[in-house]
C-alpha positions in Angstrom: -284.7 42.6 -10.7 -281.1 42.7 -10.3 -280.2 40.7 -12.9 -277.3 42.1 -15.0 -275.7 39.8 -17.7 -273.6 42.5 -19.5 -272.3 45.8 -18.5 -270.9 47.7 -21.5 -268.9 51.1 -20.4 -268.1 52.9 -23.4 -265.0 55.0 -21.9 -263.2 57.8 -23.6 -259.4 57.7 -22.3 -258.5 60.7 -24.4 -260.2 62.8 -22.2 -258.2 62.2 -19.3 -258.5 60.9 -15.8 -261.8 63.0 -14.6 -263.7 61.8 -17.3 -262.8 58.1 -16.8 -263.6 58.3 -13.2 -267.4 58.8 -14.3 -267.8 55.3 -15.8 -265.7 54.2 -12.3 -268.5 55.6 -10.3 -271.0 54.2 -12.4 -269.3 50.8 -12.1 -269.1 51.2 -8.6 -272.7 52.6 -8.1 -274.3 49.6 -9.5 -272.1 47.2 -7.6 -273.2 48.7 -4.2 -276.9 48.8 -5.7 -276.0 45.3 -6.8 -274.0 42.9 -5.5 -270.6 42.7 -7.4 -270.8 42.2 -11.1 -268.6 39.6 -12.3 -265.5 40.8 -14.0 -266.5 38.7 -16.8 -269.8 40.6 -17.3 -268.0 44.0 -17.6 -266.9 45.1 -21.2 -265.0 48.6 -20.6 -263.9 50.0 -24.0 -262.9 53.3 -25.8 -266.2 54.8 -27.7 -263.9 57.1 -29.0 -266.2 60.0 -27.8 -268.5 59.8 -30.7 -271.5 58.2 -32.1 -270.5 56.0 -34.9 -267.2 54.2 -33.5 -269.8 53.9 -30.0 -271.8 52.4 -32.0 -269.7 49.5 -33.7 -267.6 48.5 -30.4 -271.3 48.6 -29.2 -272.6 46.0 -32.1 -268.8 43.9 -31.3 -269.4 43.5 -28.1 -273.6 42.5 -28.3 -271.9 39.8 -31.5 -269.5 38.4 -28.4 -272.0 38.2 -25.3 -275.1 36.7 -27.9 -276.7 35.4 -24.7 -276.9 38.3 -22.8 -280.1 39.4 -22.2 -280.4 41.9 -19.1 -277.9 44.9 -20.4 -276.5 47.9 -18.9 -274.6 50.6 -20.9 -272.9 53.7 -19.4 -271.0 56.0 -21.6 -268.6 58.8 -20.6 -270.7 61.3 -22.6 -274.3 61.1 -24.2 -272.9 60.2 -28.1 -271.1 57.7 -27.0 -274.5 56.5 -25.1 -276.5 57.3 -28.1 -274.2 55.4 -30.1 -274.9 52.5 -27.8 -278.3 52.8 -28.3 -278.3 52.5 -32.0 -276.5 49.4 -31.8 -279.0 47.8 -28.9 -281.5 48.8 -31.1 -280.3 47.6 -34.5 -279.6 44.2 -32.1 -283.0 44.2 -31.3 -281.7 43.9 -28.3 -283.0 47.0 -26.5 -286.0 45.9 -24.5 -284.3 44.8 -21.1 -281.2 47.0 -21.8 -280.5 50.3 -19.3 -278.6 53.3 -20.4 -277.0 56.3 -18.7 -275.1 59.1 -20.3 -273.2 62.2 -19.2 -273.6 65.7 -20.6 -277.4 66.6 -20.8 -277.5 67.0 -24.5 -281.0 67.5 -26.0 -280.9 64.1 -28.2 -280.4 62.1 -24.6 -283.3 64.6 -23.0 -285.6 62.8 -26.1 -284.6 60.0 -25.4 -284.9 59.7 -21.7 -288.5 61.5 -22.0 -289.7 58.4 -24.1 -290.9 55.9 -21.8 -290.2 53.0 -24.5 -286.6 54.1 -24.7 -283.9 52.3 -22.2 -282.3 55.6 -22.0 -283.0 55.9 -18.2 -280.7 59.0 -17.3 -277.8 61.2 -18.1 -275.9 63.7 -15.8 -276.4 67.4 -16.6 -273.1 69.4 -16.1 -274.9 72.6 -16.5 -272.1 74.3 -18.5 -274.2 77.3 -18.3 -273.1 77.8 -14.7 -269.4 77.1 -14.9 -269.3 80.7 -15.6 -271.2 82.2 -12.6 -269.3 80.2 -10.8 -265.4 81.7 -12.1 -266.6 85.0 -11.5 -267.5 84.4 -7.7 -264.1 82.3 -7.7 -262.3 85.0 -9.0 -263.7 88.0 -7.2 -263.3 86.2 -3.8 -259.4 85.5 -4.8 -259.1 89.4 -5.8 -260.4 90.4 -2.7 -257.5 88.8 -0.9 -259.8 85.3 0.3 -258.8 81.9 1.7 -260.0 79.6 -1.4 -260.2 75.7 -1.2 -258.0 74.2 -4.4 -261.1 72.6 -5.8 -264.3 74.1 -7.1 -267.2 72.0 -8.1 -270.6 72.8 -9.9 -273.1 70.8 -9.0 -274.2 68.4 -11.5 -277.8 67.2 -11.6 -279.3 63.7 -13.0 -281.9 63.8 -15.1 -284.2 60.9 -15.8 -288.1 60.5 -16.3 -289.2 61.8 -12.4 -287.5 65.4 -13.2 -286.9 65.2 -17.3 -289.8 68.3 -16.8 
């Protein structure tokens, strides 16, 4: 219903600027689905990238915000979101909570495929296709060809309409 008491980002600074920008879109996703999230409501901290410290800043954060009962959680990559999850869970705070990931694994597919789980989504880089995509780079840059300075690869969400 639009109701958002907590938004936890579990970031992972290591990785640069490109990753970081994925929790920035999320944040500023939701606040044009939304209207603007208080500041107060928005916890942005380093998961370190992996389940287990994901999962204690996670559990820190639920022990500070005890009243929050509507929670959203994005995560730079789907450990970090799966570390997330364990701590919602071992909260027992899971049942109005919403969770996006990044990176497609198969542990977030599970997840996302379980209608009981707030695991709503992750984005699927299709790393699979990065290298299709080089070789029509490079071929077009051999042959002497005008190329722009950025290439993407189109990403796909996938949540419980297309999980299939």
């Amino acid at each position: 219903d639009g109701i958002v008491d907590l938004f936890v980002l579990l970031d992972m600074p290591t990785a640069g600027d490109v990753a970081q920008s994925r929790l920035t879109g999320v944040l500023r996703s939701m606040e044009k689905a939304l209207d603007p999230i208080a500041k107060s409501k928005v916890v942005r901290v380093d998961g370190k990238s992996t389940r287990q410290p994901s999962k204690l800043v996670t559990a820190d954060i639920l022990a500070t915000h005890p009243r929050a009962e509507h929670i959203l959680l994005a995560a730079a990559n789907d450990i970090s979101a799966l570390g997330g999850l364990d701590a919602l869970r071992a909260a027992g705070r899971d049942s109005n909570a919403a969770i996006v990931g990044f990176g497609g694994m198969p542990e977030a597919l599970t997840e996302i495929a379980n209608p009981k789980s707030p695991y709503i989504a992750t984005v699927n880089f299709w790393p699979d296709r990065y290298g299709p995509g080089i070789i029509d780079l490079v071929i077009r840059l051999l042959a002497g060809e005008q190329v722009a300075p950025f290439h993407y690869i189109k990403h796909q969400i996938i949540d419980r309409l297309n999980i299939g």
